[in-house]
C-alpha positions as CSV (number, residue, x, y, z in Angstrom):
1,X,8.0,12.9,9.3
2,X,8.1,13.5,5.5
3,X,9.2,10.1,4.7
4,X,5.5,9.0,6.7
5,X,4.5,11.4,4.3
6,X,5.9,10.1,1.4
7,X,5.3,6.4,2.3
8,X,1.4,7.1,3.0
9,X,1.0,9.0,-0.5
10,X,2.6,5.9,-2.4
11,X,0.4,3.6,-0.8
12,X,-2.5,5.5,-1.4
13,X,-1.3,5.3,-5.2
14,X,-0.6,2.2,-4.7
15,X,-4.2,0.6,-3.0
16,X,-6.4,2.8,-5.0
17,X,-5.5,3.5,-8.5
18,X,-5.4,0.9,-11.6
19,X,-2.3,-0.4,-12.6
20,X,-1.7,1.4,-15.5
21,X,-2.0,4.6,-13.1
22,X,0.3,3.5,-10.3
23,X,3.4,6.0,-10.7
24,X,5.5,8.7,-9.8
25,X,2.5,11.8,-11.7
26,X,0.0,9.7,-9.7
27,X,1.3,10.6,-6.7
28,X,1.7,14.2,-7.2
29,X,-1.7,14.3,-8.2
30,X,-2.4,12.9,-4.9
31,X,-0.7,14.6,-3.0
32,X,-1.9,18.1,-4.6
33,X,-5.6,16.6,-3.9
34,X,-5.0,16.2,-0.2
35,X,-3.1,19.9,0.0
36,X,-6.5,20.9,-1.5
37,X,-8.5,19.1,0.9
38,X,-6.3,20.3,3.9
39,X,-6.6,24.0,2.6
40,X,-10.6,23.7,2.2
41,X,-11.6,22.1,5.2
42,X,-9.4,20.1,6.9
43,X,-11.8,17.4,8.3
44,X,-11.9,16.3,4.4
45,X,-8.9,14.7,4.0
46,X,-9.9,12.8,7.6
47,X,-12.9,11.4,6.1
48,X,-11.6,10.7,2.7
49,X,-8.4,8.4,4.8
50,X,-10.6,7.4,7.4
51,X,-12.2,4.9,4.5
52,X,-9.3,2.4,4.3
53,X,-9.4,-0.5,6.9
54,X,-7.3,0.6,9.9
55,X,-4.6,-2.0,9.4
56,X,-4.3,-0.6,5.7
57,X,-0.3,1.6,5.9
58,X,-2.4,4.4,4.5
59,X,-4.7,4.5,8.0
60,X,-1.2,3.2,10.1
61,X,0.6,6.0,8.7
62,X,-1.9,8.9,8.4
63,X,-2.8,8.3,12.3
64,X,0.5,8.6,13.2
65,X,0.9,12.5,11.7
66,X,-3.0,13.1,11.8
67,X,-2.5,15.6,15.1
68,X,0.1,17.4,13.5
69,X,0.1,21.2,12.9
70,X,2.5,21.5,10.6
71,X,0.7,19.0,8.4
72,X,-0.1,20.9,5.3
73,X,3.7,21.9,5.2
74,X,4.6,18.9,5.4
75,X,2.2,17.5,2.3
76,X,3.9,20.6,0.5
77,X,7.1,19.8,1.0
78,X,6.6,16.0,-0.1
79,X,4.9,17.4,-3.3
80,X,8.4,19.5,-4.0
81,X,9.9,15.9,-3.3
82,X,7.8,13.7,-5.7
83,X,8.2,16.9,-8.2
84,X,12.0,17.1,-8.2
85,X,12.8,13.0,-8.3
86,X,14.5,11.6,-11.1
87,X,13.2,8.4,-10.5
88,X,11.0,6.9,-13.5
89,X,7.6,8.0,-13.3
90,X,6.4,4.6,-14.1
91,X,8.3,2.7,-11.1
92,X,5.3,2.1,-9.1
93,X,3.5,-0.5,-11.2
94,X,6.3,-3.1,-10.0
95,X,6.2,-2.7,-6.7
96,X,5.2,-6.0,-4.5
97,X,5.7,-5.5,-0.9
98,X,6.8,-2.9,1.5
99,X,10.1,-3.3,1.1
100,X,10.0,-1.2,-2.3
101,X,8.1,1.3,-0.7
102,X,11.1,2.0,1.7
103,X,13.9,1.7,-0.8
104,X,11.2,4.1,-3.3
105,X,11.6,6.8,-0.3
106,X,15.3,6.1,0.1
107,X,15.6,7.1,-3.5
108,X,13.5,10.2,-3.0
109,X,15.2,11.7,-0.6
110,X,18.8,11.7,-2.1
């Protein structure tokens, strides 16, 4: 379940900030903002996701964890992940497809 976790906070990077902002601080950022929402009122971070068209792997992803209670320890956990990588911080501007999102999560989890 983290790696959905991981995969939905890269592409959220990924289809919503500029280019020059696509990387690895990007998506801590994010993923701090929706441990923030979920801590606030947890219907936030529903509406804020809600917004991308349902085919979009942010929406595919996010309703297939959505009902999960352990949710905000799981966006915790994937924060420790992204904080502790040694990948390089500016990876994400390259990426293409979907294919480097898996092989980006691969690399996060060893």
């Amino acid at each position: 379940m983290e790696e959905k976790i991981l995969k939905m906070i890269i592409n959220y990077v990924l289809g919503v900030y500029e280019d020059d902002k696509k990387s690895i601080e990007s998506c801590i950022e994010v993923n701090t903002l929706f441990i923030n929402m979920m801590k606030n009122e947890e219907t936030k971070l529903d509406r804020l996701l809600d917004g991308f068209p349902k085919t979009h792997p942010v929406s595919v992803l996010y309703s297939e964890i959505r009902d999960r209670e352990d949710l905000l320890q799981l966006l915790e956990k994937s924060k420790e992940i992204f904080e502790k990588t040694d990948v390089d911080n500016e990876c994400l501007k390259s990426f293409e497809d979907d294919k480097d999102v898996e092989e980006m999560c691969k690399k996060l989890f060893k």
